[in-house]
N, C-alpha and C positions, 0 to 999 in steps of 0.2 A: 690306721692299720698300715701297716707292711706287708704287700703282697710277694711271698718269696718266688723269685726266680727260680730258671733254670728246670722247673720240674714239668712245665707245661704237659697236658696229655698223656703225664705219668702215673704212673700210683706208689704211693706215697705212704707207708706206715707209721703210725703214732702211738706209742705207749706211753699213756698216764693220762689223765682226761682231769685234772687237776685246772688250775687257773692258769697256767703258761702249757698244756694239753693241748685246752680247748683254743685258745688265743692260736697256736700254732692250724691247730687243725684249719680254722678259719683264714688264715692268712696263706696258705697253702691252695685252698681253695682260691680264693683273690685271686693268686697267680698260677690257675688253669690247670692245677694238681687234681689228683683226686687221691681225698685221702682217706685213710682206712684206719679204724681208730681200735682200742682195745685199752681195757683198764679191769683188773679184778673185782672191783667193785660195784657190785648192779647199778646203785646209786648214780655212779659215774656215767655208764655206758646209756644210763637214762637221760642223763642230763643231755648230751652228745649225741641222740638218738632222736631227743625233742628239737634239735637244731636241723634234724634231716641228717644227720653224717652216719656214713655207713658203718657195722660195731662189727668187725669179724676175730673169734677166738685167734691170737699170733702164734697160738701155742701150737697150733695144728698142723700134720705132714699137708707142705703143699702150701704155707699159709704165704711164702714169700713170693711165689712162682711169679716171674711180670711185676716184681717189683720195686722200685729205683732208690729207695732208703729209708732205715730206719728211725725216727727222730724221737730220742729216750727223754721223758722227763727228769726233771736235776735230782729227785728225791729215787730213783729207783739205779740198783747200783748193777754196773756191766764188767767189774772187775773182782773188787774186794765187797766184804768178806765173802761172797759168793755170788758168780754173776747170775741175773733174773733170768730164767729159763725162755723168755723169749728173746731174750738178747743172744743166749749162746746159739739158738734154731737160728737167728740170724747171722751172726760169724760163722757156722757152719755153710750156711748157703752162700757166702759170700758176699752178704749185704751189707754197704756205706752205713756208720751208723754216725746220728748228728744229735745238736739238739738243737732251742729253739736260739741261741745266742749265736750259733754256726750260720744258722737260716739269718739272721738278721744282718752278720757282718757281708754275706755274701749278695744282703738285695738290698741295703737301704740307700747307696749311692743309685742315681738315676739319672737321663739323657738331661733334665730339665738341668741338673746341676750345670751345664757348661754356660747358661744364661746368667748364672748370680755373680754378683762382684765379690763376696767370701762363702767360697765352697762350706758344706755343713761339718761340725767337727761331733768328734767321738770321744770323751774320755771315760777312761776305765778304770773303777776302784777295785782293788781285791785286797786280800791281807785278812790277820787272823780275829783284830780290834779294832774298833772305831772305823769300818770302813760305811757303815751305813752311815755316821755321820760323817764323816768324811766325802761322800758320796753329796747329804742331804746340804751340807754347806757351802760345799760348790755351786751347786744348782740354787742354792740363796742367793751368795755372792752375785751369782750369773744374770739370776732376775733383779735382783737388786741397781745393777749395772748398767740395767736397759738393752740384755739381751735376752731373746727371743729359745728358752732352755726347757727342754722335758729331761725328770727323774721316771728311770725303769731299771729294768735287771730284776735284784731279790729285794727293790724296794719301790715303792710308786707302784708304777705301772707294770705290765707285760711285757719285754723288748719288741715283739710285734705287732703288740696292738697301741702305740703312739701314731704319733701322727705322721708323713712323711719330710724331713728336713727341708727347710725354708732358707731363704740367700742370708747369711750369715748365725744361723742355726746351731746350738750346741746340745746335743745326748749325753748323759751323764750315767751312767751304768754302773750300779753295784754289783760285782759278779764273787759270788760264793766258790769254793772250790769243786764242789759239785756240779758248776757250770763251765768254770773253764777248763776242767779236766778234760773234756768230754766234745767241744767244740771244734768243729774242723777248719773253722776261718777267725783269727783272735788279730782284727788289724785296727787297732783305736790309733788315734793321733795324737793322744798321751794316757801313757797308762801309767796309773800309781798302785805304790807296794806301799802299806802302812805299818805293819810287823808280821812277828811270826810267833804262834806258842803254840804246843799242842793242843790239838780240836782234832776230831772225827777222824782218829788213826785206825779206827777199825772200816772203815770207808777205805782208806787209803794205800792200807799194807802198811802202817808206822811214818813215821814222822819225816824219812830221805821222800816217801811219795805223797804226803800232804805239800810239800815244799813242792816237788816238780805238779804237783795240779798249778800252783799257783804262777810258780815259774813259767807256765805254758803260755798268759798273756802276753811274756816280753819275748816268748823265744820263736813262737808260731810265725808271728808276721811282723814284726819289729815296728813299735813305736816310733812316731817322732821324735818325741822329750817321753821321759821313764822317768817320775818323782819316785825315790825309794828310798825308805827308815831302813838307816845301815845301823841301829842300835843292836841288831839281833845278828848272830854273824852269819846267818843266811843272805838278810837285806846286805850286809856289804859286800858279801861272795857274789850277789846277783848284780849288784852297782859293779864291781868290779869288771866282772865279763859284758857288761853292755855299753860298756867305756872305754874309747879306743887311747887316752892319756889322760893323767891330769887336768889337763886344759878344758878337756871333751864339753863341753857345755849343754850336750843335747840328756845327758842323765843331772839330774838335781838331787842331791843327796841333801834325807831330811836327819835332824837328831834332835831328842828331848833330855839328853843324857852328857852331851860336853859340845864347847863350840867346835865351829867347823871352820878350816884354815884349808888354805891351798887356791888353785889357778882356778878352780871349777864352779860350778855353782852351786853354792847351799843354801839353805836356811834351817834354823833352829832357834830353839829356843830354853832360854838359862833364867831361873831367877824372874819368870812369868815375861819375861821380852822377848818376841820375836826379832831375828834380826836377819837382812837377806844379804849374803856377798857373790859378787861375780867377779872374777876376774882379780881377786884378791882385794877389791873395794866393796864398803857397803852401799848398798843401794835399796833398802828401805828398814824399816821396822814400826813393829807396833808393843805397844803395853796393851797384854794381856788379863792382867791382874783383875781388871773391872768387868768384864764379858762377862755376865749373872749366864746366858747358855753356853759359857764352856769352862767350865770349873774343871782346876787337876791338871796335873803335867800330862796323863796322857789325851785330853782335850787340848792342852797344846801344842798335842805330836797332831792331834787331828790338825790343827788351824793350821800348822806349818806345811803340810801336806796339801791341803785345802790352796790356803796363799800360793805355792807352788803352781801348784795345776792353772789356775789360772793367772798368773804369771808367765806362762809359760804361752798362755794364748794372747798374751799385749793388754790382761788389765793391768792397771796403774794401781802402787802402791796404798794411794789415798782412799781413793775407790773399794779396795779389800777392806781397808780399816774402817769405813766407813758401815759398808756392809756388815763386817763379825759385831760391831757393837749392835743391831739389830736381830743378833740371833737369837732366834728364841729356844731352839735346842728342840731334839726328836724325845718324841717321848718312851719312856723304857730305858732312857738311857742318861744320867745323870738329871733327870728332869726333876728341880722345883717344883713342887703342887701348892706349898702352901707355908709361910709363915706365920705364925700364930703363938702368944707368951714367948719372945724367943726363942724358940724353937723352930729348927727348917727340917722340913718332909720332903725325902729325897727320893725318886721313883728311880731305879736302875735296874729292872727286872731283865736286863737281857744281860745282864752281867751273870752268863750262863757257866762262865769254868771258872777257875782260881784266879787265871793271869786275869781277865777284866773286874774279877771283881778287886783283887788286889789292888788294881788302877783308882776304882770305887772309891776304897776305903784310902787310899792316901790322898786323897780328894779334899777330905773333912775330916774335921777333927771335933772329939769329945762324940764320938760316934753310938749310940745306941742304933745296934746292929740286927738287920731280919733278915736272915740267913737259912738254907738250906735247900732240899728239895730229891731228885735222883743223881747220886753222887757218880760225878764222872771217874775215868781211872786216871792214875797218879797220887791219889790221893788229897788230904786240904793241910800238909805241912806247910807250904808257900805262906799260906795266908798269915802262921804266926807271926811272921814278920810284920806286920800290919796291925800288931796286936796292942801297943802303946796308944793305939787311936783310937782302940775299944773299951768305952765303959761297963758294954753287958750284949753279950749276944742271946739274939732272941731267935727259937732253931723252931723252922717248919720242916714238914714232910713228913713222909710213912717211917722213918729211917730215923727221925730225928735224935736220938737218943744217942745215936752210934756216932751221928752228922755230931751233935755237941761234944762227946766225948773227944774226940779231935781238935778241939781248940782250945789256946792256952787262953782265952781269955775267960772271963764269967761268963759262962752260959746259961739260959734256961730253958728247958722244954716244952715246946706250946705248940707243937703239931700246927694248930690252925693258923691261917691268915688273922682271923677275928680277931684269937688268943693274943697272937705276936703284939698286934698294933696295939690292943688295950694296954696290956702290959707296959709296951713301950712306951708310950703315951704316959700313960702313969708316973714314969718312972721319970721323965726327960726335964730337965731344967734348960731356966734359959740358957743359952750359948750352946746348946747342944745339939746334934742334928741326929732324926730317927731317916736311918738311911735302909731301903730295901736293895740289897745286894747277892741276888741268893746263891752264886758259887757252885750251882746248880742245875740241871735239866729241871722243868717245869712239870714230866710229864707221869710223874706219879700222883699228882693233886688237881692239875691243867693240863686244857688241852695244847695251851701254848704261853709261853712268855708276856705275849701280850694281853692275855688271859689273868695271866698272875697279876701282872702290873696294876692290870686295871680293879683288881679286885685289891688290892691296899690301899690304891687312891679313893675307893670306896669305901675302905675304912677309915681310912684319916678323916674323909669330909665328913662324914657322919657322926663322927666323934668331936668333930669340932664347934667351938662356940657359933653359935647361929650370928 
């Protein structure tokens, strides 16, 4: 745990009693707070009530009197589409409001640090794709290496309920936009940008305030080194301004889309080779082609990203290559389940909008396609382009009929997970892969992504030859 400073002897409110809620409430306490908790859900304030934590309604005149800040969990919104009625009682009274990623930048350095020979570092993922793997490969690389690394943020663990940094120690944080919009301290020692598409513009006010939530980690407290996929012309607008010349070597510009030339430092990757140049020389590269956990150009954007980030903290080229050939890949996200008759079963259930799934389906080819679910807005035009890959889309969800009518490729309508996979299954010959990509929110069938996922992987195996 991370005990947060600063609040000692104060009181301290907490909205949302969720898993980074409670982790916060508790860490809070640690460092001499006393906090006050509240969440709409009796269930919730149960939970947090059996820890001993005091539950008072935030909604109530008088609820802020004596008290020194509010700390919002990432799922409850203080701006767009409308802020949470305890949020605006506390903008009215004048009260700091934080979250748990704020609390953490602000207390995880500590005295004992001036005793280590390499201070503890912080790297920070955000962006719109691949940043959980992005995220989860670093911290492979990292333990791979024989360094001493925790995964937290919106994957792994709690940001404050790890452990406290060790002499040459690396934090690796996935942070969603919903965490770094919202954070009043955003100081990593390298922060990476991996793209940009639209996601959760109804959160955000549209797509100029999705970009500045994200933009908030490099602009807040400024990075050492800042890896950033300039393929999107936000990523090169943001490379742009946190780069004092060409030369600048402390921004590393990533791209999966043309090489990269100049004084600075890149890496990218063309034709499955990563290649890294500094200073207008190269100075390493890997073939990527064989890596069974990172299929697809934009698993390449990941690994370039990845290589980057620790690069940038003095691992060795070799060392990286060494590590990506051992990855085994997160699961929900281009994950292998099973080869079987020629055929590969491909689980990418977080391939939740068009853009990731489009990444999906250019992944593999000869694709029979599980598709659908609560249809985000924009619509699924993007995806026809992706449609030469598609031997037969197979459409889940309540909607489905609407979800298929939208695609230029063959569709069929099978509402169910069950349906989909039998069908698939059925249908697939060797050289083909049944790839789950559903383009989709989860939450008109599931209660979550990884919900979905797991429930195809339970269709395939039980369908399969014993």
């Amino acid at each position: 745990m991370i005990p947060v400073k600063g609040f000692s002897g104060q009181k301290v409110a907490v909205l949302g009693l969720g898993r980074s809620g409670l982790a916060t409430a508790r860490a809070l306490q640690a460092g001499g707070a006393e906090p006050v908790c509240w969440d709409d859900n009796p269930a919730a304030r149960e939970r947090a009530e059996a820890e001993e934590f005091t539950c008072a309604d935030l909604r109530r005149h008088g609820a802020f009197d004596d008290t020194a800040s509010l700390i919002v969990s990432p799922g409850i919104p203080h701006l767009y589409p409308d802020p949470n009625p305890v949020v605006v009682a506390a903008l009215e009274a004048g009260i700091p409001i934080d979250n748990d990623i704020g609390l953490f930048f602000r207390s995880f350095a500590g005295p004992e640090w001036n005793n280590y020979d390499t201070p503890p570092r912080v790297i920070a993922v955000t962006g719109s794709n691949g940043k959980s793997t992005t995220a989860a490969l670093i911290h492979h690389i990292l333990t791979e290496a024989g360094r001493e690394a925790q995964l937290a943020g919106n994957i792994g663990r709690g940001v404050l309920d790890i452990d406290p940094g060790g002499d040459g120690s690396v934090v690796v944080l996935e942070l969603s936009s919903y965490q770094t919009e919202l954070a009043r301290a955003l100081t990593p020692d390298v922060a990476v940008f991996t793209n940009l598409s639209p996601d959760h513009l109804d959160r955000h006010g549209g797509m100029g305030g999705y970009f500045a939530a994200k933009r908030r980690l490099f602009a807040e407290g400024g990075p050492d080194r800042a890896v950033i996929g300039i393929d999107e012309k936000e990523g090169a607008f943001l490379a742009g301004q946190l780069a004092e010349g060409p030369a600048d070597d402390r921004v590393i510009r990533v791209s999966v889309a043309r090489k990269l030339t100049g004084l600075g430092w890149q890496v990218f990757a063309r034709k499955g080779f990563l290649s890294e140049y500094r200073k207008g020389r190269q100075a390493g590269s890997i073939d990527l082609r064989g890596i069974k956990g990172l299929p697809g150009a934009h698993n390449h954007q990941n690994a370039c990203a990845a290589y980057a980030a620790c690069r940038a903290l003095g691992l060795a080229p070799r060392v990286i290559e060494s590590a990506l050939h051992n990855y085994p890949g997160l699961p929900h996200r281009s994950q292998i389940i099973a080869e079987a008759d020629g055929v590969t079963y491909v689980n990418d259930s977080k391939a939740t909008n068009v853009d990731s799934a489009l990444k999906a389906l250019s992944a593999f080819k000869q694709i029979r396609w599980i598709c659908g679910g609560l249809e985000k807005e924009g619509g699924l035009a993007a995806l026809n382009g992706a449609a030469d890959q598609v031997i037969k889309a197979y459409v889940i969800g309540r909607e489905a009929a609407n979800f298929a009518m939208q695609l230029e490729a063959d569709a069929q309508v099978c509402t169910t997970m069950s349906e989909a996979v039998e069908q698939a299954m059925n249908d697939a010959k060797p050289g083909e892969t049944v790839l789950l990509a559903p383009a989709a929110a989860s939450f008109d069938q599931y209660d979550n992504f990884e919900q979905r996922g797991e429930d195809f992987v339970a269709q395939v195996r039980q369908r399969l030859p014993k």
